[in-house]
N, C-alpha and C positions, 0 to 999 in steps of 0.2 A: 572722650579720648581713648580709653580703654578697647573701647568697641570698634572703635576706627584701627587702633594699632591690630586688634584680632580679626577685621576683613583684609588686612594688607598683609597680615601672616596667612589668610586663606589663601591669598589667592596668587600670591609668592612662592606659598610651599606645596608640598606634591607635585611638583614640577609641573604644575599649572603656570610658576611662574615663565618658563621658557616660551611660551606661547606669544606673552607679550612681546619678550623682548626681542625674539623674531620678526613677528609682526613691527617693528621699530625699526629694525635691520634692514626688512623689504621695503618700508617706506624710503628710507634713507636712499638707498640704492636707487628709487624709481625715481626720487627728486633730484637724484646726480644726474641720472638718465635726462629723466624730461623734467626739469623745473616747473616748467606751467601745468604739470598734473595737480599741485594743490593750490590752484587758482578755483575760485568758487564753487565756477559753472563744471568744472571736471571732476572734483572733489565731488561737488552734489550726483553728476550723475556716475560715477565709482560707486558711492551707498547707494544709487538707487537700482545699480544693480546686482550689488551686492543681498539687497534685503532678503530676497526670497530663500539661500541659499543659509542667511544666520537666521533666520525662520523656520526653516528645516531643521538646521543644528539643535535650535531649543527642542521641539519637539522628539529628535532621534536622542537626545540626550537623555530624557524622559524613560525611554526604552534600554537605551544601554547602562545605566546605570541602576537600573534596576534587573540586570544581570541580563538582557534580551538583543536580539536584533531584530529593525526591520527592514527589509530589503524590497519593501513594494512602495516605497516614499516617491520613485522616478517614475514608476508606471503607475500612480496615483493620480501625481500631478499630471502626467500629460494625457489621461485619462480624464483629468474635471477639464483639461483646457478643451478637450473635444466633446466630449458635454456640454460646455457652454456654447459652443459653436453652432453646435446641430441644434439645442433647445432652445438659444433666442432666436438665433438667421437673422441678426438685423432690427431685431422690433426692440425699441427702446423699452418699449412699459414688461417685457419678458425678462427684464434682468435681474429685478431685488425676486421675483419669485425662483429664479432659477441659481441665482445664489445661496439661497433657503436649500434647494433642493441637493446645489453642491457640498452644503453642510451636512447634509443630512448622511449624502452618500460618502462623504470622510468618515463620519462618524460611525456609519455602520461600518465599512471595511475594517477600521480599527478596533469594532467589538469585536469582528469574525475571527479576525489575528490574534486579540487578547483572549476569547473562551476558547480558540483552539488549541492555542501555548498551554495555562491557566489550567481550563476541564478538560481535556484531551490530551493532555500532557506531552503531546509532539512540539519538538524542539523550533523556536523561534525561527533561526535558519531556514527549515524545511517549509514552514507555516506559510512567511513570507515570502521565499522564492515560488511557493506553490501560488500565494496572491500576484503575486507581479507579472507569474506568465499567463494568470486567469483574466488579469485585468488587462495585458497585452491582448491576448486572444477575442477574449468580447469586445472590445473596442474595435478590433480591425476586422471581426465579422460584422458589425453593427454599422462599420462607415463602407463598409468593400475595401478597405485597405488605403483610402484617402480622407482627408480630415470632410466634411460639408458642413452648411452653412457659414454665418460670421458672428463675430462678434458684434457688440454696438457700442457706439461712443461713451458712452455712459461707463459700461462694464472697463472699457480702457483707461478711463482715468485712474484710479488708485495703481495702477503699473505706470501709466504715462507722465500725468500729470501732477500739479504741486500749488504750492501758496504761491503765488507771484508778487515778486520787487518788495521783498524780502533784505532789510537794509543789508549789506556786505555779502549777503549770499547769494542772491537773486531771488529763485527760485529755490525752495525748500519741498522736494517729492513727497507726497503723500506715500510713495513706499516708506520713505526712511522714518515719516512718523510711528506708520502700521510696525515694523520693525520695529522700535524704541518701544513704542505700547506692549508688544508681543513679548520684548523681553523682560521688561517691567513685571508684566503676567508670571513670566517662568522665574523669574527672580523672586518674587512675592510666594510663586507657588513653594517653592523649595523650603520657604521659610514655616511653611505652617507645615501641620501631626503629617501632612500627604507626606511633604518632600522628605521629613525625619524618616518615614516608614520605608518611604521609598530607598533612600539609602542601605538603612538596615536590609531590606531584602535582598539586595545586589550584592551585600556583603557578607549575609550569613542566613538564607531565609528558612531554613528551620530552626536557631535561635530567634529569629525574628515571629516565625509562626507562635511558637511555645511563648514568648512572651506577649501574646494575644494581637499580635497585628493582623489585618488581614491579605495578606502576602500577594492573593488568587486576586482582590479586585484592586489594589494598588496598581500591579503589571496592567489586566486588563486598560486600569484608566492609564497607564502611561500609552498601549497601542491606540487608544483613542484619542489622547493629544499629539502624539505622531502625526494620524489618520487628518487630523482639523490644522496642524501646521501646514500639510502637504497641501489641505486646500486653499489655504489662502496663497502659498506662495504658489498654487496653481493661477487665482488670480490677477497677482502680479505678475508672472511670465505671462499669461494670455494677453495682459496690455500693455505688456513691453514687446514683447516678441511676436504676438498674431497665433495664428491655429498654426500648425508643423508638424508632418508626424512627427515630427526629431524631438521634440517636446518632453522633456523630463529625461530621459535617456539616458543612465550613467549615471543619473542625480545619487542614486542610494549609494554607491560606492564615494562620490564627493563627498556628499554630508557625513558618509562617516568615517572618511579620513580627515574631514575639518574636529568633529566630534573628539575624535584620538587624538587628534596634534593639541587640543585642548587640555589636554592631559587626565580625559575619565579613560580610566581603566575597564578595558573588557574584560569581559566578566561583572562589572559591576561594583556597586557599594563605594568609590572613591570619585570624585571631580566635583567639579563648581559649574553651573549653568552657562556662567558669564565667557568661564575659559571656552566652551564649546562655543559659544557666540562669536568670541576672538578669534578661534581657530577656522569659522567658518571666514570670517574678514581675511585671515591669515593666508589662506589657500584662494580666495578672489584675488589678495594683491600680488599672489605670486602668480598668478596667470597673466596678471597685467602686466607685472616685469618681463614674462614670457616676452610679452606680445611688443613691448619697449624693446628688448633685444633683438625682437625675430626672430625667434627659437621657436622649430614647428613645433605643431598643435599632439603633434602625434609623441613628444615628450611626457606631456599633464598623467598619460594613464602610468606610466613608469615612475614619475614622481610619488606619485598617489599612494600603488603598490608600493615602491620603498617605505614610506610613512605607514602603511596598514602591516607590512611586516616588522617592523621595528616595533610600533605598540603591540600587537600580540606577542612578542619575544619579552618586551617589557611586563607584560600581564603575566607570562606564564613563569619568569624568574619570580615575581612579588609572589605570588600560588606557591611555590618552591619554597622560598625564604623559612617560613616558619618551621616546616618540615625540618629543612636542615638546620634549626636553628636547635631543634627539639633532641633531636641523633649525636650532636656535641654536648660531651661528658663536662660537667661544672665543674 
């Protein structure tokens, strides 16, 4: 009982809890709108294309709350989706090898990011947009500037497909599994010495260095579960969506205004995994009110920005607080 009443004061307080109850508000609104949005089959495919984007949140949370950003999450992902394109072209038995390969290539982009920040001490920022334009650049000298090859049937199921005649639901997406496992991972991860350290650094990391954490490869492995979030939701937008160059585009500014509205603090050291999950749901169900109202497309980036300057305004008052708090005579 105890431990229960202290996850609902988590995730309540620090203004983690406004996340939800927005996300409640934007539901409410879309079932006014369209009642049969939470009928099964629309409800199922809402999460399944949701997933990729609160797959990304977990992983970009990882990084911001360890005091960092990364801003090549967009140009990662649509970068494995043309990878996968060009390496299988079609041959079924090309996919668990070139899946291997797409992990491989997460994983390294996300070291390069984390020893750049980490051993080379240039700022996360610079790190990442230097990745995002390297990974724009090689990919469109590498295709001439058009996606080639295809995907294969196989590689499109975990984005396309699901359990079928699934009593009351129907069909239940293998994304929205991948999603639930994924977060399970970062929920679990949070809870062991990483997530503890990880906090601590984002909040105070030369306190945190001096009391023996390892500051330099905590980050690192947060750029590298970024790096492996971005590939998987690379393979679920590949078999939802197809090869495009438009593919990942603007993801790194989505995910982390879903991350913010979640209520982790830039800068680091404050939020809950779960809120960044929610806030990624959050910003999916507000685009779909978008799209219920017919309210153009060319709104979302204005929204966005609102929310990403409001949390940095937020971040740099909580910075401020103590200070002034210190300068007042007792």
């Amino acid at each position: 009982m105890q431990r229960a009443r202290s996850a609902a004061a988590a995730l309540l307080g620090g203004g983690t809890g406004t996340v939800f109850a927005l996300l409640a508000v934007i539901f409410a609104i879309v079932f006014a709108v369209n009642p049969g949005f939470f009928q099964a089959a629309s409800l199922m495919a809402f999460l399944k294309q949701a997933a990729p984007l609160v797959i990304l949140a977990a992983g970009q949370y990882f990084v911001i709350v360890s005091g960092n950003f990364d801003l090549s999450v967009g140009a990662l992902v649509g970068a494995q989706v043309v990878i996968a394109a060009r390496l299988i072209d079609g041959e079924e038995a090309r996919t668990v090898p070139v899946i291997g390969v797409m992990l491989l290539f997460g994983i390294a982009v996300g070291l390069v990011n984390g020893l750049v920040t980490t051993v080379l001490k240039v700022q996360s920022f610079i790190t990442t947009l230097g990745m995002l334009l390297v990974l724009y650049g090689a990919i469109r000298l590498w295709t001439g500037g058009a996606p080639t090859g295809s995907l294969s049937e196989s590689f499109r199921v975990p984005g396309r497909m699901g359990i079928e005649n699934v009593p009351l639901l129907g069909q239940v997406p293998w994304a929205l599994l991948i999603m639930i496992a994924c977060g399970a991972a970062a929920i679990w991860l949070m809870r062991t010495r990483f997530g503890r350290v990880l906090i601590a650094t984002g909040d105070n990391d030369l306190a945190a260095e001096l009391s023996g954490a390892r500051v330099d490869t905590v980050r690192t492995a947060a750029f590298v579960l970024s790096g492996l979030s971005a590939t998987i939701a690379g393979i679920l937008i590949g078999g939802f969506a197809g090869v495009s160059a438009q593919v990942g585009e603007g993801m790194e500014f989505t995910v982390i205004t879903a991350v913010v509205l979640g209520g982790v603090v830039l800068g680091g050291g404050q939020g809950l995994v779960v809120a960044a999950m929610a806030g990624a749901l959050t910003i999916e169900a507000l685009f779909t009110l978008f799209n219920q109202l017919a309210l153009p497309a060319s709104l979302r980036p204005s929204v966005q920005g609102a929310i990403i300057i409001a949390a940095v305004a937020y971040a740099a008052r909580r910075r401020m607080r103590p200070a002034g708090q210190t300068a007042t005579p007792s």
